[in-house]
N, C-alpha and C positions, 0 to 999 in steps of 0.2 A: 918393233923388234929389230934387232943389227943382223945386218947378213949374217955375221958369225956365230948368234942362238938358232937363228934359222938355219943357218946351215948345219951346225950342230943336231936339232933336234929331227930334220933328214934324214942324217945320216943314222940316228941312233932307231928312227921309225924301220929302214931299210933295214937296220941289223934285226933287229928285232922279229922283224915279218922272214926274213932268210932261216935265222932262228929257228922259228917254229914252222919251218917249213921241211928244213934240214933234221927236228928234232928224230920223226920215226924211223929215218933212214939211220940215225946212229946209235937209236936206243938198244938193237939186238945187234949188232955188228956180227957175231958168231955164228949165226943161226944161218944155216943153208934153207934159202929160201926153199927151196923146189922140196924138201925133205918136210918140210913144215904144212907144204902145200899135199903132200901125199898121203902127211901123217893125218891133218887134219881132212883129206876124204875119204879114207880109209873109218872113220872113227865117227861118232853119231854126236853133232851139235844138239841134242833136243834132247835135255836129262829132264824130267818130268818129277815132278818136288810137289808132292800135296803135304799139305801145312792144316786143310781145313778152312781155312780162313779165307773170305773174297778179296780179291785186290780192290786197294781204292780206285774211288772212277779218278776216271783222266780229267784233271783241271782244265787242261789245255793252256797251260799259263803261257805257254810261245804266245798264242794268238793275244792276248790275253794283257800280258806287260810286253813284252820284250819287242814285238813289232811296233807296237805305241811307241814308247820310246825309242826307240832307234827311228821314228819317224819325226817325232819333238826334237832328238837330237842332231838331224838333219838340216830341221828350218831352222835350229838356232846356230848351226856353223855359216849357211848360207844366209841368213839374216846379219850375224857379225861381220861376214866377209863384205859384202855391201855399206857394211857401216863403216869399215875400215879403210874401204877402198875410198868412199865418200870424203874420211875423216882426212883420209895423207893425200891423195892425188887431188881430188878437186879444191883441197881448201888451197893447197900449196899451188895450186895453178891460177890461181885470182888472190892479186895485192888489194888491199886498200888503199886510195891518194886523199891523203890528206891534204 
């Protein structure tokens, strides 16, 4: 990669991650917190909704997929990186003499 896609894709990971970090703080901008915070304990979170019907059981699919891969997807950035580090630094650091 050139310094300059790398640097590029940086800086766009950086925006990115500010982004969605920045997202909640500007989604209500109107809303007076402390009014929101009064209203909602003033007022009963737990509306109770019978349908009749059991909930499905919990898969558990976090455990399930999502930790697996993100564990596969771990050793294969740390796998790559060793192979790239391999492939540019150490080959470029030993010539052959013909």
């Amino acid at each position: 990669m050139t310094t300059n896609l790398r640097r590029i894709l940086v800086l766009s990971a950086l925006a990115a991650s500010l982004t969605l970090l920045a997202a909640p703080a500007v989604a209500l901008p109107g809303v007076d917190q402390a009014a929101a915070h009064e209203i909602a304990a003033q007022s009963d979170p737990f509306i109770e909704v019978d349908t009749g019907e059991e909930p499905p059981a919990d898969p558990q699919w976090t455990y399930r997929f999502l930790i697996p891969a993100s564990i596969a997807l771990t050793v294969l950035l740390v796998v790559g990186t060793v192979v790239m580090y391999f492939v540019r630094v150490v080959r470029a650091r030993y010539t052959v003499v013909e």
